[in-house]
Each structure stands twice: as structure tokens, then as C-alpha cells.
C-alpha positions in Angstrom: -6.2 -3.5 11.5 -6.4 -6.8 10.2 -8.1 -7.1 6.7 -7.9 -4.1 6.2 -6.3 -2.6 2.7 -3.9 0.1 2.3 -6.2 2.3 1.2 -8.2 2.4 4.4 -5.7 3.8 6.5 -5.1 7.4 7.0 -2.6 9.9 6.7 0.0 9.6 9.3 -1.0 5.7 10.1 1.4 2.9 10.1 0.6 -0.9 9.1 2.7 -3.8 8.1 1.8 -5.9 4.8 -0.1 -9.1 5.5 -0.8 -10.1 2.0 -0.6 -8.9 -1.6 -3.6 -9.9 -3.5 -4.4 -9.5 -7.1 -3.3 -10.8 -10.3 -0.9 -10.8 -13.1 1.2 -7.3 -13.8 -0.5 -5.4 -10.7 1.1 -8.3 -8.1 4.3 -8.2 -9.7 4.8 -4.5 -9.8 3.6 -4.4 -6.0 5.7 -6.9 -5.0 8.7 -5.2 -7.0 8.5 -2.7 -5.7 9.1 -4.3 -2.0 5.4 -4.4 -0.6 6.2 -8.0 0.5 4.4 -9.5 3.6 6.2 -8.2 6.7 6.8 -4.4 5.2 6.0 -1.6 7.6 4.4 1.3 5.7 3.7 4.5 6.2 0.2 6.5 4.5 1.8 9.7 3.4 -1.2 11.3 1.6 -3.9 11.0 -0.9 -4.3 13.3 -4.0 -7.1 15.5 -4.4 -9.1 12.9 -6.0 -8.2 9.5 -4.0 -5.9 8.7 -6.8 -3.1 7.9 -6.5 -2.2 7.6 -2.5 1.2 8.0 -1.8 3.1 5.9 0.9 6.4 5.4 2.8 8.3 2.5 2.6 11.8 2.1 3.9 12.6 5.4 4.1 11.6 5.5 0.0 8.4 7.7 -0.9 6.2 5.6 -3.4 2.8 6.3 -5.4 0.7 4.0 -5.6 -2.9 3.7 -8.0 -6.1 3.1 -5.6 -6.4 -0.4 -7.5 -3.4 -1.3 -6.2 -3.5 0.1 -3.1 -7.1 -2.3 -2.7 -4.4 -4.9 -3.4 -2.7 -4.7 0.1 -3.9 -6.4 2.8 -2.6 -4.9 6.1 -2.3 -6.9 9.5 
């Protein structure tokens, strides 16, 4: 999977966080939200329209906006 983005995988696929890109308030509110390198997620599903994608991350359901989805790079 490797440079990939979160928004490429699937519903039902796994990955784990290589990199957060990006800059400014969209980084810091992916990393707050503990999308740090080393995170295994979890594609849950997309809305009708691609936005936003929702994810599992330790057990924790999370939306995410397709720009910051294309944020996070997978290995």
C-alpha cells in the first residue's frame, strides 16, 4: 500500500499511518486526533458523496473531510 492516502482504501481495508502531510490547522487536528505515524486504521465508510469518509481508530469511530483524508499517507 505504500503511498497511498487514506482515501484510497476501501471499505473494510486496514492500513497503518506512514506520514501526515499537510499544513497548519489541518496537520494539527489530524494529528490530535491520534492519526500519528504507526496508527492502524480501519476504512469504515464513505458518505454518499465521498465526503466525509469515516474511519476506525482504536476502537474510536472518527469522520474525517476528504482533504484530510488526502493528508494521510499509508504504508
Amino acid at each position: 500500500m505504500s503511498g497511498r492516502s487514506l482515501k484510497d482504501l476501501e471499505p473494510g481495508q486496514k492500513a497503518r499511518v506512514a506520514k501526515v502531510s499537510g499544513i497548519g490547522s489541518i496537520k494539527r487536528r489530524i494529528l490530535d486526533m491520534g492519526l500519528v505515524p504507526g496508527s492502524e486504521i480501519e476504512m469504515e465508510r464513505y458518505a454518499p458523496f465521498g465526503d466525509p469518509v469515516e474511519i476506525k481508530l482504536k476502537g474510536y469511530h472518527l469522520s474525517l473531510r476528504k482533504e484530510e483524508a488526502e493528508n494521510i499517507i499509508l504504508e
